[in-house]
PDB file with SEQRES, HELIX, SHEET and CRYST1 records, atoms N, CA, C and O in Angstrom:
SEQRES   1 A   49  UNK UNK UNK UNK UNK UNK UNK UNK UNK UNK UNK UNK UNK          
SEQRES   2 A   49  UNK UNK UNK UNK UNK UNK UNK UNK UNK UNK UNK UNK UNK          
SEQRES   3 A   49  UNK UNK UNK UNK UNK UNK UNK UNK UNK UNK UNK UNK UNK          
SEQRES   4 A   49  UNK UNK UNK UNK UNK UNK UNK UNK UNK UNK                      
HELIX    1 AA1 UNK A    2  UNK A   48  1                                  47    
CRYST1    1.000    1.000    1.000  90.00  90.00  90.00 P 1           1          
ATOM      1  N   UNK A   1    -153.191  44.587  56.437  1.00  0.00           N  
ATOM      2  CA  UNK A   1    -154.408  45.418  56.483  1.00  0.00           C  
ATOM      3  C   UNK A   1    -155.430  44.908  55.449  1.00  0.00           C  
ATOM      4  O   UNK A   1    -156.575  44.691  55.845  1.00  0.00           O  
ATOM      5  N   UNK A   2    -155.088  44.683  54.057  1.00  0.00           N  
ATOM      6  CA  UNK A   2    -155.772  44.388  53.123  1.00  0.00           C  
ATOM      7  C   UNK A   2    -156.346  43.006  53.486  1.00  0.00           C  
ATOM      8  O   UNK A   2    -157.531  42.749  53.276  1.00  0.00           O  
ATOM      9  N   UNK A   3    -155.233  41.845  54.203  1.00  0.00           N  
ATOM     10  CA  UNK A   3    -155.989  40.609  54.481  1.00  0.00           C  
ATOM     11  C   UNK A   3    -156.843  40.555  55.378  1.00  0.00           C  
ATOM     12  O   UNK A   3    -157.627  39.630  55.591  1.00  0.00           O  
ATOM     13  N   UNK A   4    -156.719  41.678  56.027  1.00  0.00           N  
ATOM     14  CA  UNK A   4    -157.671  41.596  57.249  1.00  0.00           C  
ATOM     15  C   UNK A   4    -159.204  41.764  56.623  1.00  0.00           C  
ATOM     16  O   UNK A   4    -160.117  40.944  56.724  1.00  0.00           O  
ATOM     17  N   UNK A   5    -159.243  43.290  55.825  1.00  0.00           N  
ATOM     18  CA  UNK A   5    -159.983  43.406  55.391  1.00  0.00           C  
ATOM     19  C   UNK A   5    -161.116  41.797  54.604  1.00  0.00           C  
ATOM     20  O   UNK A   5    -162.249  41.435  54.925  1.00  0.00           O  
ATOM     21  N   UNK A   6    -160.192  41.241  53.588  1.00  0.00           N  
ATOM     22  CA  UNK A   6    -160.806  40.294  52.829  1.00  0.00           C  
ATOM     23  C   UNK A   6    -161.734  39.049  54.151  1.00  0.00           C  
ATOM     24  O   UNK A   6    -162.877  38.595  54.092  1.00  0.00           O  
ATOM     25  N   UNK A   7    -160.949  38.896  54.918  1.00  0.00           N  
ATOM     26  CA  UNK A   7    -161.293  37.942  56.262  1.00  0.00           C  
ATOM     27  C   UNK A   7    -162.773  38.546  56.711  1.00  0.00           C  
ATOM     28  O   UNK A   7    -163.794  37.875  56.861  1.00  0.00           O  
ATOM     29  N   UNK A   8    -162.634  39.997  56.892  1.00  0.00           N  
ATOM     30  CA  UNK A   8    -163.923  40.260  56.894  1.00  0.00           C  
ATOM     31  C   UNK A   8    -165.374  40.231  56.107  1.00  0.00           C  
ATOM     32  O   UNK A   8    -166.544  40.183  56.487  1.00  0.00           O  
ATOM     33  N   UNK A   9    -164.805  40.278  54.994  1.00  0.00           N  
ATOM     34  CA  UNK A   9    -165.176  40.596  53.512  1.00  0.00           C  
ATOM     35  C   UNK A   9    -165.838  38.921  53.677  1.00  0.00           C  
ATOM     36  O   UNK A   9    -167.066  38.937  53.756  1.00  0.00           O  
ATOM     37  N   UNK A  10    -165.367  37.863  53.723  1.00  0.00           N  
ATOM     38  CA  UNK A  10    -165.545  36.781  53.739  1.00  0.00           C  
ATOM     39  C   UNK A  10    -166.290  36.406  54.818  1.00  0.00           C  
ATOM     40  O   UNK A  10    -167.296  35.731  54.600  1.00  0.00           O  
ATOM     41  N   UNK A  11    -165.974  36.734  56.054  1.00  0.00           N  
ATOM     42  CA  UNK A  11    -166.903  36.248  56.703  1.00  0.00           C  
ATOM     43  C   UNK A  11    -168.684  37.182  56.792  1.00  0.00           C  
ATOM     44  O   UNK A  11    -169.733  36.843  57.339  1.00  0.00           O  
ATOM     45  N   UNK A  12    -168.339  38.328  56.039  1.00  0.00           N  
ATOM     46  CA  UNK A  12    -170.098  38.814  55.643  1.00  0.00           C  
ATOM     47  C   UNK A  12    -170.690  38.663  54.644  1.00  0.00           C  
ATOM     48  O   UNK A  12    -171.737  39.259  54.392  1.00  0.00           O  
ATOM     49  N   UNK A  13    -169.957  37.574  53.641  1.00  0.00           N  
ATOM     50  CA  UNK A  13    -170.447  36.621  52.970  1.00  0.00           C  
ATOM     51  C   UNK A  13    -171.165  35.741  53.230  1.00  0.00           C  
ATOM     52  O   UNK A  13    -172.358  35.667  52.936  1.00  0.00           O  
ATOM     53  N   UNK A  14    -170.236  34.625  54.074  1.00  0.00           N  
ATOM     54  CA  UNK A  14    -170.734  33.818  54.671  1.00  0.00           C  
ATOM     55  C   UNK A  14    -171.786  34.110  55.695  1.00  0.00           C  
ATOM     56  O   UNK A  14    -172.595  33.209  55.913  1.00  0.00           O  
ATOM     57  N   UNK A  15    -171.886  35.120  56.290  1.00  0.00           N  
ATOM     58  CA  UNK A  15    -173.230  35.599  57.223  1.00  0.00           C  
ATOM     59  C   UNK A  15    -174.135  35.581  56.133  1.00  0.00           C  
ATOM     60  O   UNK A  15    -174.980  34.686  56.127  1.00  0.00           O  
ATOM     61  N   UNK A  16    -174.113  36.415  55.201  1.00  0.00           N  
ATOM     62  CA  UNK A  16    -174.942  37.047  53.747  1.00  0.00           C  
ATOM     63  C   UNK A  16    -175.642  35.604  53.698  1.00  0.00           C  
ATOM     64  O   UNK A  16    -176.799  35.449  54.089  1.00  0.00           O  
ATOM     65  N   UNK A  17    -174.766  34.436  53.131  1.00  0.00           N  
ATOM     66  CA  UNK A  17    -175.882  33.262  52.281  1.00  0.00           C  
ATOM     67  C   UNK A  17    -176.721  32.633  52.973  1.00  0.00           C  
ATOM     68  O   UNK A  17    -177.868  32.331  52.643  1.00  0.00           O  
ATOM     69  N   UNK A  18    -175.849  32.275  54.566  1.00  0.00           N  
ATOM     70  CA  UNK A  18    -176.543  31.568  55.760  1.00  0.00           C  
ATOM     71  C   UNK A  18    -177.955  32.517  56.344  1.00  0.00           C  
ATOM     72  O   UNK A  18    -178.766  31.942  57.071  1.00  0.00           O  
ATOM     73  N   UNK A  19    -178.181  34.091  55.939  1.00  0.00           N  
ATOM     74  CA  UNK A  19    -179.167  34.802  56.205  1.00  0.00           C  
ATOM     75  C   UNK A  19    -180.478  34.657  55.023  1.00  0.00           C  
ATOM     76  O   UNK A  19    -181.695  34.818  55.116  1.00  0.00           O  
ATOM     77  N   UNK A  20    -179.549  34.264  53.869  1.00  0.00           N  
ATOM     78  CA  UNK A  20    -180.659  34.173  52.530  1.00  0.00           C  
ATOM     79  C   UNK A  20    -181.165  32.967  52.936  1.00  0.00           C  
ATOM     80  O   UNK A  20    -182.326  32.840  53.326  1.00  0.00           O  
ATOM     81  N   UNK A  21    -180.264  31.952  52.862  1.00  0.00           N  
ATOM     82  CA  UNK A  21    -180.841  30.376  52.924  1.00  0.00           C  
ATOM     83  C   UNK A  21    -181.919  30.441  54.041  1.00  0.00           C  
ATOM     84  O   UNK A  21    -183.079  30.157  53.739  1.00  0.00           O  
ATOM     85  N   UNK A  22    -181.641  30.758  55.175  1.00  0.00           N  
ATOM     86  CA  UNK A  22    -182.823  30.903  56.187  1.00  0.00           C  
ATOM     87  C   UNK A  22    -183.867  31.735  55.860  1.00  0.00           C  
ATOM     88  O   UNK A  22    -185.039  31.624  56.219  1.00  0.00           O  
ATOM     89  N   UNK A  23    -183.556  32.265  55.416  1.00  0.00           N  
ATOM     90  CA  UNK A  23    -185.202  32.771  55.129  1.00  0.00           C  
ATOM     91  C   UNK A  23    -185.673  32.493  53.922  1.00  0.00           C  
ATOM     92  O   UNK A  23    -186.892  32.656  53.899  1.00  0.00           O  
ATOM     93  N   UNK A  24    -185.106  32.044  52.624  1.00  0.00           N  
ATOM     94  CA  UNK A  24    -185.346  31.415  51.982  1.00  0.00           C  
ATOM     95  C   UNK A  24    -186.624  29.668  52.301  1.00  0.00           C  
ATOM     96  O   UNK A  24    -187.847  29.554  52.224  1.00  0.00           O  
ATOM     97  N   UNK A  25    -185.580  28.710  52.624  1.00  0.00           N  
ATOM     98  CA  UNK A  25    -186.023  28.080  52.727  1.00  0.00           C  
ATOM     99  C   UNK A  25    -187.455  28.244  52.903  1.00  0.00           C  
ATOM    100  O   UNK A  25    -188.283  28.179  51.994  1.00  0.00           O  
ATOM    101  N   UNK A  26    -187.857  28.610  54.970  1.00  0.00           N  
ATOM    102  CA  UNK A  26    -189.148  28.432  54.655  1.00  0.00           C  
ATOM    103  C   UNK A  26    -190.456  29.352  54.315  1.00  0.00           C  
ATOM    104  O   UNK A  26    -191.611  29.067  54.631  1.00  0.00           O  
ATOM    105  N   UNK A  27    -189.934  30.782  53.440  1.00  0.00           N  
ATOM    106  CA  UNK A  27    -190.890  31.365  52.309  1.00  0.00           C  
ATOM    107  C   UNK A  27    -191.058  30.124  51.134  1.00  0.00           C  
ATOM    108  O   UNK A  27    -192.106  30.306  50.515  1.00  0.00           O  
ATOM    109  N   UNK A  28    -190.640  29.447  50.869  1.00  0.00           N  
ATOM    110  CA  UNK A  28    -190.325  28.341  49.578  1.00  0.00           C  
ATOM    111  C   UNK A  28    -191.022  27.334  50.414  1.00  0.00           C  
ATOM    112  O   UNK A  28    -191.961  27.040  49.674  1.00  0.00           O  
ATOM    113  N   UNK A  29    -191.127  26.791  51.228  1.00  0.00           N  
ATOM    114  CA  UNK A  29    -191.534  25.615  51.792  1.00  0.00           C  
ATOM    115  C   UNK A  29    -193.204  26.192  51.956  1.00  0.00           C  
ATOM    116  O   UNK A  29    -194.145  25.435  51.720  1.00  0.00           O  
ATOM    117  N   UNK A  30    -193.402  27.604  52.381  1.00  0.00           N  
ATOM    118  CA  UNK A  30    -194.992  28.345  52.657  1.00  0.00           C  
ATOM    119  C   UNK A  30    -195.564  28.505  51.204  1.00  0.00           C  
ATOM    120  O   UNK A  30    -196.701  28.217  50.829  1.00  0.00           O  
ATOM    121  N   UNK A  31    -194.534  29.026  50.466  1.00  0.00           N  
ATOM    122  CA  UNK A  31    -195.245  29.188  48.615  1.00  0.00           C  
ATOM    123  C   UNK A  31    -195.716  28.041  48.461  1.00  0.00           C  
ATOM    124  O   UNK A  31    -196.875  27.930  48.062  1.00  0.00           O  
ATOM    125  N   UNK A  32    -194.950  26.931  48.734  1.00  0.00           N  
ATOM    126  CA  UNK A  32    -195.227  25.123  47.995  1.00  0.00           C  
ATOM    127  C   UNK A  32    -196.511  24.845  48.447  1.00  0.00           C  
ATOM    128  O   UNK A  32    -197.470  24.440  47.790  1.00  0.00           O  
ATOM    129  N   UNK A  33    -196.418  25.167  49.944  1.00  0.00           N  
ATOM    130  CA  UNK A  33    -197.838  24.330  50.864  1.00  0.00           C  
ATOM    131  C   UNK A  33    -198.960  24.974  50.395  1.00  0.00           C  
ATOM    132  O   UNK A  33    -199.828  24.187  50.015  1.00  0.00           O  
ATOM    133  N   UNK A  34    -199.194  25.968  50.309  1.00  0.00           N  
ATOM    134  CA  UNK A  34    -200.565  26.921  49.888  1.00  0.00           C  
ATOM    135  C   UNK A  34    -200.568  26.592  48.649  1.00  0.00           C  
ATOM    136  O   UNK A  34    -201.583  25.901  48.559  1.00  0.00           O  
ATOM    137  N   UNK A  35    -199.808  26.663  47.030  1.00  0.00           N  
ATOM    138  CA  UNK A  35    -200.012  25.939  46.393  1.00  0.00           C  
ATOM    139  C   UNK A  35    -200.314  24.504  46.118  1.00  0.00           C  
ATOM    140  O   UNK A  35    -200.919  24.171  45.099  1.00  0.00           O  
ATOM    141  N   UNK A  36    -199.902  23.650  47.012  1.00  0.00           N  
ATOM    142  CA  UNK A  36    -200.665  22.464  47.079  1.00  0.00           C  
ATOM    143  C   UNK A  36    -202.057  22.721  47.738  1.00  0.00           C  
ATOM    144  O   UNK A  36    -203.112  22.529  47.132  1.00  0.00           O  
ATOM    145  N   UNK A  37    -201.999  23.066  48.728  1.00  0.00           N  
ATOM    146  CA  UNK A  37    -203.423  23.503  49.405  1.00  0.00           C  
ATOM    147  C   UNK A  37    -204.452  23.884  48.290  1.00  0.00           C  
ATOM    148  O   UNK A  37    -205.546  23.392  48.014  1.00  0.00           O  
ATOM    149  N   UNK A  38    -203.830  24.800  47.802  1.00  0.00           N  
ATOM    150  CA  UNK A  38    -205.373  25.881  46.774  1.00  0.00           C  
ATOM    151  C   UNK A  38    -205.488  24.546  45.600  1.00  0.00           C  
ATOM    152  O   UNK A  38    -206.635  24.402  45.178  1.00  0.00           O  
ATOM    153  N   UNK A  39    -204.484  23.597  45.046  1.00  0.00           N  
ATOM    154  CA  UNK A  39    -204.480  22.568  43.947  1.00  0.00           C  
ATOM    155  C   UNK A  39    -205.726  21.671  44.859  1.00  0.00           C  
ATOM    156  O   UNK A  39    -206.732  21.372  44.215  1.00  0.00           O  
ATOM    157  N   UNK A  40    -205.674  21.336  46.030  1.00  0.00           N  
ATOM    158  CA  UNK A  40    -206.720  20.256  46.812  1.00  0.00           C  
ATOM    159  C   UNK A  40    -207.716  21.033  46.305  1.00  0.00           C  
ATOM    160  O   UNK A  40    -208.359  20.675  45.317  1.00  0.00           O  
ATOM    161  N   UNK A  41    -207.927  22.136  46.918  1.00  0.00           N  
ATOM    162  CA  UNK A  41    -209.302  22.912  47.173  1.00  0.00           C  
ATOM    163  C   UNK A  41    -209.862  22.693  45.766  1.00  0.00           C  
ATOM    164  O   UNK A  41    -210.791  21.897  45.633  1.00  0.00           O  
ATOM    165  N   UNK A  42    -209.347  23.365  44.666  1.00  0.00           N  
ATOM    166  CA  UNK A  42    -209.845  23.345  43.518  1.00  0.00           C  
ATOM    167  C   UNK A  42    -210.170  21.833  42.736  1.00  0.00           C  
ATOM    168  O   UNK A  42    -210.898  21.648  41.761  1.00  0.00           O  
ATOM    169  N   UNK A  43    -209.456  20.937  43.431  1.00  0.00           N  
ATOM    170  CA  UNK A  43    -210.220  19.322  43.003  1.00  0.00           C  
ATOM    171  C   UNK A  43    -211.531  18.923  43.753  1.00  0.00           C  
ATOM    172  O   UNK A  43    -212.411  18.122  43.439  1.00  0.00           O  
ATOM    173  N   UNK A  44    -211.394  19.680  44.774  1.00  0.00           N  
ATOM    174  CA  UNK A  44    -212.963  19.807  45.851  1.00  0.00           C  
ATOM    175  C   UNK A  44    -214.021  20.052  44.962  1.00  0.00           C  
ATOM    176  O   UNK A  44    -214.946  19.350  44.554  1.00  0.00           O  
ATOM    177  N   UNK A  45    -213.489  21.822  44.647  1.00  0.00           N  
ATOM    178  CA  UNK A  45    -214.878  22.160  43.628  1.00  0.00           C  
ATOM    179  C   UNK A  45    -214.963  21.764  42.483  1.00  0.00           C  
ATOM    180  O   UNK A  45    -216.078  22.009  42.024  1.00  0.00           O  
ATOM    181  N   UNK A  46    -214.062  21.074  41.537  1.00  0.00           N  
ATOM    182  CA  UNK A  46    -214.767  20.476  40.575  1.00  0.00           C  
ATOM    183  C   UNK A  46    -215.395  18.801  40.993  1.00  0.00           C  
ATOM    184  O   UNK A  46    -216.003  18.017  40.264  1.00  0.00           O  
ATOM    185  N   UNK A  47    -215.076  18.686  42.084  1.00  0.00           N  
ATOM    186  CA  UNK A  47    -215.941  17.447  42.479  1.00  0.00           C  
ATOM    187  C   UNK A  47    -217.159  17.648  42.724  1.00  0.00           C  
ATOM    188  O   UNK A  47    -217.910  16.735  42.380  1.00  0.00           O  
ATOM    189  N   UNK A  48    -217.755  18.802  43.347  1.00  0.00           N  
ATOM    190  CA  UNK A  48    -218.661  19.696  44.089  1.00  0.00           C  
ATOM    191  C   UNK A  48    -219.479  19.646  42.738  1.00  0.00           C  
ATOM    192  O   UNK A  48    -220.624  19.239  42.938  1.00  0.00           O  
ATOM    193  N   UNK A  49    -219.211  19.946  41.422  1.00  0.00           N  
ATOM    194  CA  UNK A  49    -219.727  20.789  40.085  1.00  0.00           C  
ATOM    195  C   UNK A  49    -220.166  19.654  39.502  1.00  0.00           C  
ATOM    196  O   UNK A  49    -220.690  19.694  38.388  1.00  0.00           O  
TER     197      UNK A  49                                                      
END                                                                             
């Protein structure tokens, strides 16, 4: 009973990280790009100035 339990226990772990990592990733990949983006923009306007 108890191993059964842990088997479960383990595999909603493993659901758990494979759900973080995915959505992880690409919030982290969207933070990076818009921060590079707004870093361009702002070499624009001091070119502009």
């Amino acid at each position: 009973m108890f191993d059964h339990l842990s088997a479960n226990y383990e595999l909603g772990l493993i659901l758990y990280v494979f759900t973080y990592i995915f959505l992880c990733i690409p919030i982290a990949y969207i933070f990076f790009h818009l921060r590079k983006e707004k870093r361009k923009q702002d070499k624009r306007l001091d070119e502009k100035r």
